[in-house]
NUGUVO-559783 format. One record per residue: residue number from 1; x, y, z of N, C-alpha, C in turn. Coordinates in nm, 4 decimals, padded with zeros to 6 digits. Layout:
REC  num        nu        nv        nw       cau       cav       caw        cu        cv        cw
REC  NUM         X         Y         Z         X         Y         Z         X         Y         Z
...
//
This chain:
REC  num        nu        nv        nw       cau       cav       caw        cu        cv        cw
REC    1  -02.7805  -05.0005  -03.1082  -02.8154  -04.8986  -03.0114  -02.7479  -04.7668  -03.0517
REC    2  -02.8467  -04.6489  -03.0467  -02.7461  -04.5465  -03.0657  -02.6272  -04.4877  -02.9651
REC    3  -02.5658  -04.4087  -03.0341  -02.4807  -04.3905  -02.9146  -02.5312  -04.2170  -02.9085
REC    4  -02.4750  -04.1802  -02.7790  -02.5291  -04.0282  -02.7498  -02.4341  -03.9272  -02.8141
REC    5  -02.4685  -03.8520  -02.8611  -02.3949  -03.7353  -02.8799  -02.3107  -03.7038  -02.8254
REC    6  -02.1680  -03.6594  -02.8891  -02.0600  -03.6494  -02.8109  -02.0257  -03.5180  -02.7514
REC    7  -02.0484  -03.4784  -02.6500  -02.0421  -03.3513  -02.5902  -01.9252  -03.2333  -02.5928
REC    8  -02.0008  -03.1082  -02.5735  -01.8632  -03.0597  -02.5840  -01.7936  -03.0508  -02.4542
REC    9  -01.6529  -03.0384  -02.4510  -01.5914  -02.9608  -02.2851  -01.6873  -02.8314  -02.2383
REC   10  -01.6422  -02.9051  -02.1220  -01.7111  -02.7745  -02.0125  -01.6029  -02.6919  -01.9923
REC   11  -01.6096  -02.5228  -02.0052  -01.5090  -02.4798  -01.9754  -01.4873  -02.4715  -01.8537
REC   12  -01.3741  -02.4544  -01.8068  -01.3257  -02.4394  -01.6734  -01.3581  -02.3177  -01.6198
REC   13  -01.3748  -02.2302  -01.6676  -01.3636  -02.1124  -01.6547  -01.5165  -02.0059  -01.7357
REC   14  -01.5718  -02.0125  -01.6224  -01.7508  -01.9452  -01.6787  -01.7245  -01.7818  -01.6654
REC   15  -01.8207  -01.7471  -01.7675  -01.8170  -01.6181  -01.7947  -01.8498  -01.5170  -01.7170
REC   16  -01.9171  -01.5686  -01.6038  -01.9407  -01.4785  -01.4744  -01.8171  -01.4712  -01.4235
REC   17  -01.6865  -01.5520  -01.3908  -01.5422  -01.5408  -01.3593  -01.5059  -01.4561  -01.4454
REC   18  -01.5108  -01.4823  -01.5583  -01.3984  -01.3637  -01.6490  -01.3821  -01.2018  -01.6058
REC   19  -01.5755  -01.1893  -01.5775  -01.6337  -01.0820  -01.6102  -01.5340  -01.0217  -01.4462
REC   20  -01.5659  -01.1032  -01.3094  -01.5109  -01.0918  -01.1857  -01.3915  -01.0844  -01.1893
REC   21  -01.3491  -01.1539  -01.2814  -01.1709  -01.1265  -01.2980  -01.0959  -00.9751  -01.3877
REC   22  -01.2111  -00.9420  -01.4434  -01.1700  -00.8402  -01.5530  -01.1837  -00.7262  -01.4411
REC   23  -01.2998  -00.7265  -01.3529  -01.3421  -00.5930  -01.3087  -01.2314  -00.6411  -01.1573
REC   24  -01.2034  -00.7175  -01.1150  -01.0890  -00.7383  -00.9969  -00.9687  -00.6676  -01.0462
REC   25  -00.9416  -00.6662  -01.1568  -00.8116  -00.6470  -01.2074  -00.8591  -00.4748  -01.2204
REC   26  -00.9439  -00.4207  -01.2755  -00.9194  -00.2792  -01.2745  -00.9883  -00.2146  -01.1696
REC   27  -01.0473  -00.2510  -01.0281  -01.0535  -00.2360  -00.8810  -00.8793  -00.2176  -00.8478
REC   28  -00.8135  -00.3139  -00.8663  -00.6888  -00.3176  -00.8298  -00.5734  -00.2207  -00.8517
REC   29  -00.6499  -00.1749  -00.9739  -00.5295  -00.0761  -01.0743  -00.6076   00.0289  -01.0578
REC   30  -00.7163   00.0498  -01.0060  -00.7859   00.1763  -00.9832  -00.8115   00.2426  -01.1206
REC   31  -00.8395   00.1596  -01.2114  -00.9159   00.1846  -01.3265  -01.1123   00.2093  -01.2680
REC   32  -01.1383   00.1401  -01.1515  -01.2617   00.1436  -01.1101  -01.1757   00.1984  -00.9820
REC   33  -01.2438   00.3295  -00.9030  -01.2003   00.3893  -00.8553  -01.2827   00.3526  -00.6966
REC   34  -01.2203   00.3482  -00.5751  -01.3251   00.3524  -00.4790  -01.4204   00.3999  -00.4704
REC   35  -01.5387   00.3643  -00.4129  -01.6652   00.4687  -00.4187  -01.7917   00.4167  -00.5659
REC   36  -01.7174   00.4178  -00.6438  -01.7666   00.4178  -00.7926  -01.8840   00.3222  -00.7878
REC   37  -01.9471   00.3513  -00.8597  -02.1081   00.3148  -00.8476  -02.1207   00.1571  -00.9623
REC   38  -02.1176   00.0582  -00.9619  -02.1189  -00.0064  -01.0667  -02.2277  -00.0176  -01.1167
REC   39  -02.3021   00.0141  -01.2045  -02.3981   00.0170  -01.3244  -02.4130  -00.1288  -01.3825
REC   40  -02.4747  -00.2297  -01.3726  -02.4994  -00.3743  -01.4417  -02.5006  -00.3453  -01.5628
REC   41  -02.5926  -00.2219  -01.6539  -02.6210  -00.2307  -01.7597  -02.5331  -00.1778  -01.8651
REC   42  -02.4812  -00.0797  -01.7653  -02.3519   00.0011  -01.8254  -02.2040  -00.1344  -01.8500
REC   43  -02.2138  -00.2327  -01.7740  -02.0805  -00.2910  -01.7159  -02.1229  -00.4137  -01.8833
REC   44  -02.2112  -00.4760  -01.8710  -02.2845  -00.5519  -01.9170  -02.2206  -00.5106  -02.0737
REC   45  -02.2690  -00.3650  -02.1345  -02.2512  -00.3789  -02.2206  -02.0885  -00.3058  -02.2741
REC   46  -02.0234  -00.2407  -02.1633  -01.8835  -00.2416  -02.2138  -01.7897  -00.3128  -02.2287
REC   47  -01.8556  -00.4628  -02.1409  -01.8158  -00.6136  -02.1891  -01.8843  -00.6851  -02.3096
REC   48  -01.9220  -00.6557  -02.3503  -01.9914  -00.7108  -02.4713  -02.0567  -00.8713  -02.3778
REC   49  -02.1784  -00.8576  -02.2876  -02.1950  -00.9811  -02.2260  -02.3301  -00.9288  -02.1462
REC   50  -02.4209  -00.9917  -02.1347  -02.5682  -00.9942  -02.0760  -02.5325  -00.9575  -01.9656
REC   51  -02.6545  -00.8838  -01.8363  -02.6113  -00.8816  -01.7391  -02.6590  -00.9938  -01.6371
REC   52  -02.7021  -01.0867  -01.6719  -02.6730  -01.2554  -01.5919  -02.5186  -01.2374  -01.5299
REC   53  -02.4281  -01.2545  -01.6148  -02.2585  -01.2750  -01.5625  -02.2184  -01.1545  -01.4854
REC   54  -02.2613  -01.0525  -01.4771  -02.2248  -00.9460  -01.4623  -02.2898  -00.9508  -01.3217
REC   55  -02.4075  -00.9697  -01.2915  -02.4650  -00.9767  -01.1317  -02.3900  -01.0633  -01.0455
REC   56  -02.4011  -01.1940  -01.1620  -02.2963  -01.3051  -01.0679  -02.1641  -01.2893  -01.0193
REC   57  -02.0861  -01.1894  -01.1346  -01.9673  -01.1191  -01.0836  -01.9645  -01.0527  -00.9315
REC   58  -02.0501  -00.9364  -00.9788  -02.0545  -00.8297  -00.8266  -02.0830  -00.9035  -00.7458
REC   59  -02.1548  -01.0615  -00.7565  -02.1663  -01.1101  -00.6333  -02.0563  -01.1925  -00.5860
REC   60  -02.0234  -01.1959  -00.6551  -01.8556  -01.2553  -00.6041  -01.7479  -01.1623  -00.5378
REC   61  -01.7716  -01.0694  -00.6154  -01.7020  -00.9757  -00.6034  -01.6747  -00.8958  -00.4365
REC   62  -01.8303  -00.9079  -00.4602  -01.9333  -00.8160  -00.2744  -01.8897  -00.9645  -00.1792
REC   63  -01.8815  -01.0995  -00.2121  -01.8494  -01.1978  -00.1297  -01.6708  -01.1793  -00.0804
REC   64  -01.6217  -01.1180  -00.1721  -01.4516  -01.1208  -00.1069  -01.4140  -00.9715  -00.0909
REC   65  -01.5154  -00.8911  -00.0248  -01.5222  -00.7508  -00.0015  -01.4369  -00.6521  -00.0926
REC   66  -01.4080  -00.6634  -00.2260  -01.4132  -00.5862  -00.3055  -01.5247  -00.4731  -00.3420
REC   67  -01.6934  -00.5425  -00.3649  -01.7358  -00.4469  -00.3998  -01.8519  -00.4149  -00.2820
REC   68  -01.9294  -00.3631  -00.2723  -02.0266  -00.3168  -00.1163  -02.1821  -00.3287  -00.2106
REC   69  -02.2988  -00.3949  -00.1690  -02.3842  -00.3968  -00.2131  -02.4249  -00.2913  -00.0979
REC   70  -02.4914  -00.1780  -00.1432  -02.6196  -00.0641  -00.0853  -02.7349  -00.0292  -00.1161
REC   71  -02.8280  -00.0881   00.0175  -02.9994  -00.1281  -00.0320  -03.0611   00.0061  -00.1054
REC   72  -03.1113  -00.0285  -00.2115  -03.1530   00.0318  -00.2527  -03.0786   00.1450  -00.4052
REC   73  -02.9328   00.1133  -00.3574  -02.8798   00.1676  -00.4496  -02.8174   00.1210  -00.5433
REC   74  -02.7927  -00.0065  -00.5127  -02.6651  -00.0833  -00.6100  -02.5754  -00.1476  -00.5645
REC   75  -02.4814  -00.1481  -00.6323  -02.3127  -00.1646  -00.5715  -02.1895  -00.1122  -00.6278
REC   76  -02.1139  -00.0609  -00.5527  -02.0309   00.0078  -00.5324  -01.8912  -00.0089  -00.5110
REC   77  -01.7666   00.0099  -00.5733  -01.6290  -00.0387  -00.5318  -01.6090   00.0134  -00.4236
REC   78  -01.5746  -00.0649  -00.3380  -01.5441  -00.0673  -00.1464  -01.4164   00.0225  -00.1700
REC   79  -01.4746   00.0716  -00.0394  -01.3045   00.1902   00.0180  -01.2875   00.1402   00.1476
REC   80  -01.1061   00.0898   00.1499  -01.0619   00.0807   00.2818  -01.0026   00.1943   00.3138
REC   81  -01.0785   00.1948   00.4008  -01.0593   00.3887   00.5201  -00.9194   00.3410   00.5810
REC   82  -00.8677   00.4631   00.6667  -00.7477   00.4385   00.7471  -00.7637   00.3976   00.8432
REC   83  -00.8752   00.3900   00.9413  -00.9485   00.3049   01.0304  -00.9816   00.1608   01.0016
REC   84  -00.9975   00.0971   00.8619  -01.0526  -00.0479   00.8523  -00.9043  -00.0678   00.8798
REC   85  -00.7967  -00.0089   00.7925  -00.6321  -00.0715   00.8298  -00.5732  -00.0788   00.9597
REC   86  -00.6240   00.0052   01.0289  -00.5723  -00.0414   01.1550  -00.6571  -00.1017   01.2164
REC   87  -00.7395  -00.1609   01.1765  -00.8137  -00.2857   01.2825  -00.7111  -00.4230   01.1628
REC   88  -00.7207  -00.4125   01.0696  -00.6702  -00.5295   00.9555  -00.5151  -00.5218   01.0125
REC   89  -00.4431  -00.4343   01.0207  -00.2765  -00.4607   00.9468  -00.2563  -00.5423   01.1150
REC   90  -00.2818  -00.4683   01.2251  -00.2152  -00.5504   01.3472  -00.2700  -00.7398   01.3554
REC   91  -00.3803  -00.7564   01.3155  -00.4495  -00.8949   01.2619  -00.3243  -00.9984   01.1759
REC   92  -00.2495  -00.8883   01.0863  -00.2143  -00.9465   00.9704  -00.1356  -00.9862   01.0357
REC   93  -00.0318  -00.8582   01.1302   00.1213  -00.8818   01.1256   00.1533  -01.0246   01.2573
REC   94   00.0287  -00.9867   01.2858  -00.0039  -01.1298   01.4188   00.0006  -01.2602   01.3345
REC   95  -00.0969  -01.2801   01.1892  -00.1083  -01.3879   01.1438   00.0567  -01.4127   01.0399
REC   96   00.0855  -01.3387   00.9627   00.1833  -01.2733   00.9322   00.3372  -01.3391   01.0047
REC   97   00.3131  -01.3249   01.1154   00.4279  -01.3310   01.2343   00.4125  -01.4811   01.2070
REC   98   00.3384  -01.5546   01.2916   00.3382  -01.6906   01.2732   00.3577  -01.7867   01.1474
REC   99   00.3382  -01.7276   01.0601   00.3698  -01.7616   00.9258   00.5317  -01.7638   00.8776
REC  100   00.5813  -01.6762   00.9216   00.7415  -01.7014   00.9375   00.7702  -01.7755   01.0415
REC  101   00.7474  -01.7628   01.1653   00.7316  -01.8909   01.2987   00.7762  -01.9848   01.2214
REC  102   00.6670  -02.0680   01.1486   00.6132  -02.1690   01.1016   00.7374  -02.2276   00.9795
REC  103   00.7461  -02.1140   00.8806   00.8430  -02.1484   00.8225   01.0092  -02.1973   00.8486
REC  104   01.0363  -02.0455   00.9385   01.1574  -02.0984   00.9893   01.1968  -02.2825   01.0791
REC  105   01.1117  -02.2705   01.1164   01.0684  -02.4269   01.1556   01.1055  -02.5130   01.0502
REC  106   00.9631  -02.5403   00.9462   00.9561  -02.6487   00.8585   01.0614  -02.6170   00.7159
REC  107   01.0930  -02.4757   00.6792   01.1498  -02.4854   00.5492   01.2562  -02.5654   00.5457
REC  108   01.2860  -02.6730   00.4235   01.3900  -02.7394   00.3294   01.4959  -02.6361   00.2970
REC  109   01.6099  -02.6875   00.2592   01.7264  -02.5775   00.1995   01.6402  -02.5400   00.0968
REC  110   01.5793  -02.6182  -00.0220   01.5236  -02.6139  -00.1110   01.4470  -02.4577  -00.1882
REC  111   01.3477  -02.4856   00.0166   01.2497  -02.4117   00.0201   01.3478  -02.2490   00.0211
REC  112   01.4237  -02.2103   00.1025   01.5318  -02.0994   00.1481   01.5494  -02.0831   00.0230
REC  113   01.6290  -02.1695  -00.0553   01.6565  -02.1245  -00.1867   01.5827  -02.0315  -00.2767
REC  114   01.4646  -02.1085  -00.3154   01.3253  -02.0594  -00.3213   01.3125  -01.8911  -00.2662
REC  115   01.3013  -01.8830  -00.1647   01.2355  -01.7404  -00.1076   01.3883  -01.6899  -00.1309
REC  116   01.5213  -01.6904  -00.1137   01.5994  -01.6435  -00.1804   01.5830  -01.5503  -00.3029
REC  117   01.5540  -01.6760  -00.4091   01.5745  -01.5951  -00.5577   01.4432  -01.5210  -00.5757
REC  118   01.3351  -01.5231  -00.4640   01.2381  -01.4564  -00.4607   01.2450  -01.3074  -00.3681
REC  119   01.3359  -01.3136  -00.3293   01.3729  -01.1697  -00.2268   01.5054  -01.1151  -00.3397
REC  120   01.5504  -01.1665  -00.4122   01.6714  -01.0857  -00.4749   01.5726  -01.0493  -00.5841
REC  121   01.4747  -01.0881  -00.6470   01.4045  -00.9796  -00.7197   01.3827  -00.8598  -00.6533
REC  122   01.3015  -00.8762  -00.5462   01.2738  -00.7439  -00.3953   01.3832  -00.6556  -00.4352
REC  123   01.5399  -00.7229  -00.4146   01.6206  -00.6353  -00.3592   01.6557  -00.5093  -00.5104
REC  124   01.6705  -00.5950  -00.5939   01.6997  -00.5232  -00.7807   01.5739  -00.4481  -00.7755
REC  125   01.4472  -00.4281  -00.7570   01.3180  -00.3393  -00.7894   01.3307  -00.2623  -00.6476
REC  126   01.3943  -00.2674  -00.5405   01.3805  -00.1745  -00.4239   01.4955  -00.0494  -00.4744
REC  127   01.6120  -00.1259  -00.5445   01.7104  -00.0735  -00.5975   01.7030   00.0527  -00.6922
REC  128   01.5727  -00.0643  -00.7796   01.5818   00.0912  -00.8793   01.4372   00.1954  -00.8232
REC  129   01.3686   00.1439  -00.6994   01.2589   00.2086  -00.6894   01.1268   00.1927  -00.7514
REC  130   01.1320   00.1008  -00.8330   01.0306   00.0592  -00.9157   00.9267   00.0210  -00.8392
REC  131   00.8465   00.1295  -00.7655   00.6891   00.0501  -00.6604   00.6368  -00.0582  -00.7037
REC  132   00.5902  -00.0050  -00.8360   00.4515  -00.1095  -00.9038   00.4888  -00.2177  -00.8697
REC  133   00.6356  -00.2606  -00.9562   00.7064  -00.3717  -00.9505   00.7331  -00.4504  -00.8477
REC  134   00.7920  -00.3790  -00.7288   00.8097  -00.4151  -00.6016   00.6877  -00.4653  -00.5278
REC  135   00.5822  -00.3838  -00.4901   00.4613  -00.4095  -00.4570   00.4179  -00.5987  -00.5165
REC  136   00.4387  -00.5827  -00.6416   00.3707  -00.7429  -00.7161   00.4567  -00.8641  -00.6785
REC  137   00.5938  -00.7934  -00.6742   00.6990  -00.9179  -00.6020   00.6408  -00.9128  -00.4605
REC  138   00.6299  -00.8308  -00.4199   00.6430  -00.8449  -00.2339   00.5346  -00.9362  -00.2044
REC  139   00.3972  -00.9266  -00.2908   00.3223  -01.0019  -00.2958   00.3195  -01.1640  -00.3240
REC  140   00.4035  -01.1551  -00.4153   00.4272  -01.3050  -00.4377   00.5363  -01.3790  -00.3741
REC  141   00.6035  -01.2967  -00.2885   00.7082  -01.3186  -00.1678   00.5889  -01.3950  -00.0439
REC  142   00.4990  -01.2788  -00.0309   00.4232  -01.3444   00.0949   00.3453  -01.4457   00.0566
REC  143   00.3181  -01.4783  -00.0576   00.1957  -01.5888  -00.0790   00.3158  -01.7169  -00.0660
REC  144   00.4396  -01.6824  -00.1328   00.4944  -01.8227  -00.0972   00.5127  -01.8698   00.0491
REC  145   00.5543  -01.7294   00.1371   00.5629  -01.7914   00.2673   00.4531  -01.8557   00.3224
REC  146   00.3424  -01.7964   00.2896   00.2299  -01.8596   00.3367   00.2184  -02.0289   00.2536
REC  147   00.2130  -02.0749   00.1600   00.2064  -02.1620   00.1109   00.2912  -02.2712   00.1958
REC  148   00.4452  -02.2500   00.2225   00.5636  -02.2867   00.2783   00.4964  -02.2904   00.4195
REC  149   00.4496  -02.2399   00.4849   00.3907  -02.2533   00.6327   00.3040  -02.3688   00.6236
REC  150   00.2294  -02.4187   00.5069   00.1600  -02.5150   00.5194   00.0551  -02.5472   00.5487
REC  151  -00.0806  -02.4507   00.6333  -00.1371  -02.4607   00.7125  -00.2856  -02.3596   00.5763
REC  152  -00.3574  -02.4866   00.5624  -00.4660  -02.4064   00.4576  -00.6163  -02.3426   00.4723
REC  153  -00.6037  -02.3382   00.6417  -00.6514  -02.2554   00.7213  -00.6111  -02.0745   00.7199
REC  154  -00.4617  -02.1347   00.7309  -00.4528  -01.9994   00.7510  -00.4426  -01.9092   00.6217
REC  155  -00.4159  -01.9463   00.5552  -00.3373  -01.9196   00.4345  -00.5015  -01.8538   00.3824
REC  156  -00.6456  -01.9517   00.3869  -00.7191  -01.8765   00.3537  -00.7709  -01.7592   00.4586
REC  157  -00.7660  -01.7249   00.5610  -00.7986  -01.6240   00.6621  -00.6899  -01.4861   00.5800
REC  158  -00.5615  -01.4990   00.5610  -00.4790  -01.4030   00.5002  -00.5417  -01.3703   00.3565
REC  159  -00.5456  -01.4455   00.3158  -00.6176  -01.4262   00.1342  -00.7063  -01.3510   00.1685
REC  160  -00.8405  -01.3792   00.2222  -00.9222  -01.2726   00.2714  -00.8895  -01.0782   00.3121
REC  161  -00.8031  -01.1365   00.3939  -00.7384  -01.0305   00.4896  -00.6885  -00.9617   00.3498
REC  162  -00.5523  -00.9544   00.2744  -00.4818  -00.9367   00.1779  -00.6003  -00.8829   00.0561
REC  163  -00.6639  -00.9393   00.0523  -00.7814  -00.9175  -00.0757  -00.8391  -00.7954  -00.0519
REC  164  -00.8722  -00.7168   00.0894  -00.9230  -00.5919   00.0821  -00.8174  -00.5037   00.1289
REC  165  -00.7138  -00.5460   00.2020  -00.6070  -00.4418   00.1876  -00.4993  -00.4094   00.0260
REC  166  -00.5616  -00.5137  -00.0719  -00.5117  -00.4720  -00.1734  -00.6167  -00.3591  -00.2432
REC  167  -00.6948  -00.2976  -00.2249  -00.7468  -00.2066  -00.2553  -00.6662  -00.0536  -00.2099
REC  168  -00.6209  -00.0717  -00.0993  -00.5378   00.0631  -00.1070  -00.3615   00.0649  -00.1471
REC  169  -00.3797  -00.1335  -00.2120  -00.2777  -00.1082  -00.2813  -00.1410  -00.0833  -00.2322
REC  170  -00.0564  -00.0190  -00.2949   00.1149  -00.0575  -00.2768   00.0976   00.1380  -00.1998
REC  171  -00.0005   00.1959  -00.1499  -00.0022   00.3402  -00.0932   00.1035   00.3734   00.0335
REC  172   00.1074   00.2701   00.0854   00.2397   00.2435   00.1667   00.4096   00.3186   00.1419
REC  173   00.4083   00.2450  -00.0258   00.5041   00.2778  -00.0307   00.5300   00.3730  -00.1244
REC  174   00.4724   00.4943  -00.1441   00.4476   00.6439  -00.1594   00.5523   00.7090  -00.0545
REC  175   00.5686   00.7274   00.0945   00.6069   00.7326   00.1691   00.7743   00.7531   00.1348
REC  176   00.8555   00.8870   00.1330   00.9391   00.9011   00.1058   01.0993   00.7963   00.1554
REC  177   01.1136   00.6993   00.1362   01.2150   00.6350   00.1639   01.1303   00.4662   00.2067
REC  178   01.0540   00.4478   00.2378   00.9490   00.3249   00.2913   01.0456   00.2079   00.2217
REC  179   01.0186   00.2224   00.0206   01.0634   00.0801  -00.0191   01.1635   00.0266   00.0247
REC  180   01.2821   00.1306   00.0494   01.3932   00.1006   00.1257   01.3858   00.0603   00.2325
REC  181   01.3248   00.1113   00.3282   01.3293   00.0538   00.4711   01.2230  -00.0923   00.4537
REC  182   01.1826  -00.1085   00.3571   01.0541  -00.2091   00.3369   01.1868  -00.3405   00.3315
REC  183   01.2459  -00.3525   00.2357   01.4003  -00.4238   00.1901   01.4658  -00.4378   00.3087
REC  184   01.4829  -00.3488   00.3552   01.5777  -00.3971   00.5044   01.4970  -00.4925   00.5830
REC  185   01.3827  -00.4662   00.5885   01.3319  -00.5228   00.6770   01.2719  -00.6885   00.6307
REC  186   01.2642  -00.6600   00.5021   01.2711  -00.8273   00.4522   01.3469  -00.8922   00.4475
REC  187   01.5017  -00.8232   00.4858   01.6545  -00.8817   00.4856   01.5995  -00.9133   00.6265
REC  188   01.5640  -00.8639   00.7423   01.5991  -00.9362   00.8501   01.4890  -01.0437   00.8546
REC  189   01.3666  -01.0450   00.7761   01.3291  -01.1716   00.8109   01.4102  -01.2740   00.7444
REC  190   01.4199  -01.2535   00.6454   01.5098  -01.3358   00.5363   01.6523  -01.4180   00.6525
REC  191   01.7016  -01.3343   00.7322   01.8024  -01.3585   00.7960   01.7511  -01.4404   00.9229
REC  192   01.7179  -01.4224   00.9814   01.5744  -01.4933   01.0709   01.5515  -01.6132   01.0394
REC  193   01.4997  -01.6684   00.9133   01.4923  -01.7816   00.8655   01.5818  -01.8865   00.8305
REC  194   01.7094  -01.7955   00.7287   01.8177  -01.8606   00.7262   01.8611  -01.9464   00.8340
REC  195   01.8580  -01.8921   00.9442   01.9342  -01.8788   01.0795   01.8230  -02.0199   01.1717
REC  196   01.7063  -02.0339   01.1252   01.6123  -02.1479   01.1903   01.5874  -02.0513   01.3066
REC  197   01.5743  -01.9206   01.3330   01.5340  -01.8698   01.4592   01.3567  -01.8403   01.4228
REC  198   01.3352  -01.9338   01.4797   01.1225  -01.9027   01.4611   01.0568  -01.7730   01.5268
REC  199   01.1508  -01.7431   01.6949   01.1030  -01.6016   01.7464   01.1266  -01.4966   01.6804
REC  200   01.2410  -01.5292   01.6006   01.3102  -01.3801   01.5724   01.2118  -01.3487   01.3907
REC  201   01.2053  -01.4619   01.3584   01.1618  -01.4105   01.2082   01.0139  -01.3866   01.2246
REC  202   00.9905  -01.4552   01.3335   00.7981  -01.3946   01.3744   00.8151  -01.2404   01.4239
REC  203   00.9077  -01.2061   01.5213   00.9194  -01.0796   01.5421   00.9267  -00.9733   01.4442
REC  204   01.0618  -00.9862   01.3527   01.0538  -00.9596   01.2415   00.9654  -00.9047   01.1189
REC  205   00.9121  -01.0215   01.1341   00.7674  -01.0508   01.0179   00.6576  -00.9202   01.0451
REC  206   00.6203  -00.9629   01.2106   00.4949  -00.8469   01.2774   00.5630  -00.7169   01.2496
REC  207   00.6878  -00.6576   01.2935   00.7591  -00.5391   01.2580   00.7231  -00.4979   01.1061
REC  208   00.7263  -00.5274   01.0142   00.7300  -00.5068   00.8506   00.5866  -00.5107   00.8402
REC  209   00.5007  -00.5553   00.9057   00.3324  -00.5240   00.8487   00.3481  -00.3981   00.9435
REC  210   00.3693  -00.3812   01.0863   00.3053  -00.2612   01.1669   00.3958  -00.1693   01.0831
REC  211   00.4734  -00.1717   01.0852   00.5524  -00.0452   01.0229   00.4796  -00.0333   00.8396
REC  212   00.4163  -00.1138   00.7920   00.3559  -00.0454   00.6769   00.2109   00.0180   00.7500
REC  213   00.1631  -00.0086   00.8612   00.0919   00.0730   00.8568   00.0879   00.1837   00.9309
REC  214   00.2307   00.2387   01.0215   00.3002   00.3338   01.0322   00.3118   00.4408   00.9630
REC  215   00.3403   00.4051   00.7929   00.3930   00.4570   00.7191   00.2298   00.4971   00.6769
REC  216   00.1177   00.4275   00.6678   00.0115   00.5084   00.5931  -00.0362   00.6214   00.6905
REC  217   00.0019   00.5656   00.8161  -00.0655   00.6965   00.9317   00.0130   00.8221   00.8693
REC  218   00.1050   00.8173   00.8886   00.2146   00.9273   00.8423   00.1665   00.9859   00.7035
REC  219   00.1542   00.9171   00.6062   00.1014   00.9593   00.5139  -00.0358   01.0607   00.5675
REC  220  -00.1391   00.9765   00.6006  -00.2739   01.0161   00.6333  -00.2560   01.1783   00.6897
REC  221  -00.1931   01.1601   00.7956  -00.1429   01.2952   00.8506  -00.0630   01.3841   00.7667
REC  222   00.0373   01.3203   00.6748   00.1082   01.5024   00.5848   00.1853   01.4809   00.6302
REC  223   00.2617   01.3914   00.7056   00.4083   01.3444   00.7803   00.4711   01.2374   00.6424
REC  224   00.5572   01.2772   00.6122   00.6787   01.2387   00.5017   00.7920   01.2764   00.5260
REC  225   00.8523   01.2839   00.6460   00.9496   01.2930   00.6892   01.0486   01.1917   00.6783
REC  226   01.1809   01.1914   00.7040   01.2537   01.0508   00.7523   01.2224   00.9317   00.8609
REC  227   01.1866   00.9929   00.9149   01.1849   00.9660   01.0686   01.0217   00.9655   01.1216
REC  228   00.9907   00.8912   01.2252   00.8810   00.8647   01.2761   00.8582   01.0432   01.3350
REC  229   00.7316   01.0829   01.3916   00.7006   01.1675   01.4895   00.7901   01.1279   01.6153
REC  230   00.7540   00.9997   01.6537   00.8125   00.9534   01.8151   00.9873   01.0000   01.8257
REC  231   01.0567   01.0258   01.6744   01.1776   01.0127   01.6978   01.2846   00.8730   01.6932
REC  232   01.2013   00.7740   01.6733   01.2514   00.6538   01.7251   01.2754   00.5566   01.6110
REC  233   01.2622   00.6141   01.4664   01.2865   00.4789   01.4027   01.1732   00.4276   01.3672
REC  234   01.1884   00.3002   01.2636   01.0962   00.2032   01.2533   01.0982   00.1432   01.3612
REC  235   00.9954   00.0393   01.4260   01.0164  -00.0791   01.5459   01.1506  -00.1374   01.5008
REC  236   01.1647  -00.1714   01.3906   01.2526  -00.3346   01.3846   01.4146  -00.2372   01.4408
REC  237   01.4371  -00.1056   01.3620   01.5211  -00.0711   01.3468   01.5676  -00.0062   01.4773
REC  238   01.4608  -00.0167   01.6099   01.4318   00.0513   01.7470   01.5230  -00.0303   01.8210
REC  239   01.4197  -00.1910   01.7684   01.4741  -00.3312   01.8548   01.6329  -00.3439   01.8713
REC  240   01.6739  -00.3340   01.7030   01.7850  -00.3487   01.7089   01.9189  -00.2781   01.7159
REC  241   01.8546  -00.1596   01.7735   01.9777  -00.0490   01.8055   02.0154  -00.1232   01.9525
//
């Protein structure tokens, strides 16, 4: 009997992903700029790749609101306005909040340890000011908490959430003094947790999203001051006077 031909591997990884991963990555870095019109044929061939992968991309892409399909015109890299953020950031710092809840609860010493040597990177890149840097840790600070919360419900509702507020990116912390007050305020969740207090590091937690989007209002407006308009501080830093 013959035997069949021995096949090759399937890659894991199809060329419509690459193409979604290549153009995610310069959405992100604002190599593709909000607004920007994506061209299939143009995209197609500055990848050296048909535009089959390239449709399938944007449609991936338009599925995790990166890019905006418009009838008749195309598609387009999505802009989050200062209005989509304040319907998103109070969402977050709600889901956000419970996510430290959750942790302070269930984390292992193990786990503490863990978000430890993951916040003393924070603290060395807040140190020297390094945004970019800071921004990519802070990020991989929150994906662990979320992971550590356990719950893979939620964790995908935030991914979502997180996926189009990373379009305006680390703009937050532009904001003359922010990374710093950003650090303090991850010390008190950090401290929060240590401590097994679930109210206080949920409180905490919601404080550090509203106050980043504090800081873009301020921006938005031409306010780069120290200090809020109200006079009053960040929240966290309000609470705890």
């Amino acid at each position: 009997m013959q035997r069949a031909a021995r096949r090759e591997p399937i890659s894991r990884v199809s060329l419509a992903e690459q193409v979604a991963d290549r153009l995610r990555q310069e959405i992100y870095d604002r190599r593709l700029a909000p607004g920007r019109r994506l061209d299939e044929t143009e995209l197609a061939e500055e990848l050296g790749v048909s535009r089959t992968p390239v449709r399938e991309a944007l449609r991936q892409l338009t599925a995790q609101g990166l890019v905006e399909s418009r009838s008749r015109r195309g598609c387009f890299v999505a802009e989050v306005t200062l209005e989509d953020q304040r319907e998103i950031f109070p969402i977050m710092a709600r889901l956000e909040g419970w996510v430290a809840h959750e942790v302070a609860k269930k984390a292992t010493p193990g786990d503490l340890d863990h978000l430890r040597e993951l916040h003393s990177r924070l603290e060395r890149l807040a140190a020297a000011e390094d945004v970019d840097r800071y921004w990519e840790a802070n990020y991989v600070f929150h994906v662990a908490l979320q992971e550590l919360a356990g719950n893979r419900w939620l964790q995908n509702i935030l991914g979502e959430l997180r996926r189009k507020l990373n379009l305006a990116r680390h703009r937050s912390l532009k904001l003359p003094g922010r990374i710093h007050r950003s650090i303090a305020e991850h010390r008190a969740v950090m401290k929060a947790l240590a401590a097994r207090r679930p109210a206080e590091a949920e409180s905490a937690m919601r404080d550090h999203l509203l106050n980043q989007l504090d800081a873009l209002t301020r921006l938005e407006a031409g306010d780069t001051g120290t200090h809020r308009r109200t006079g009053g501080g960040t929240r966290a830093a309000r609470r705890t006077k």
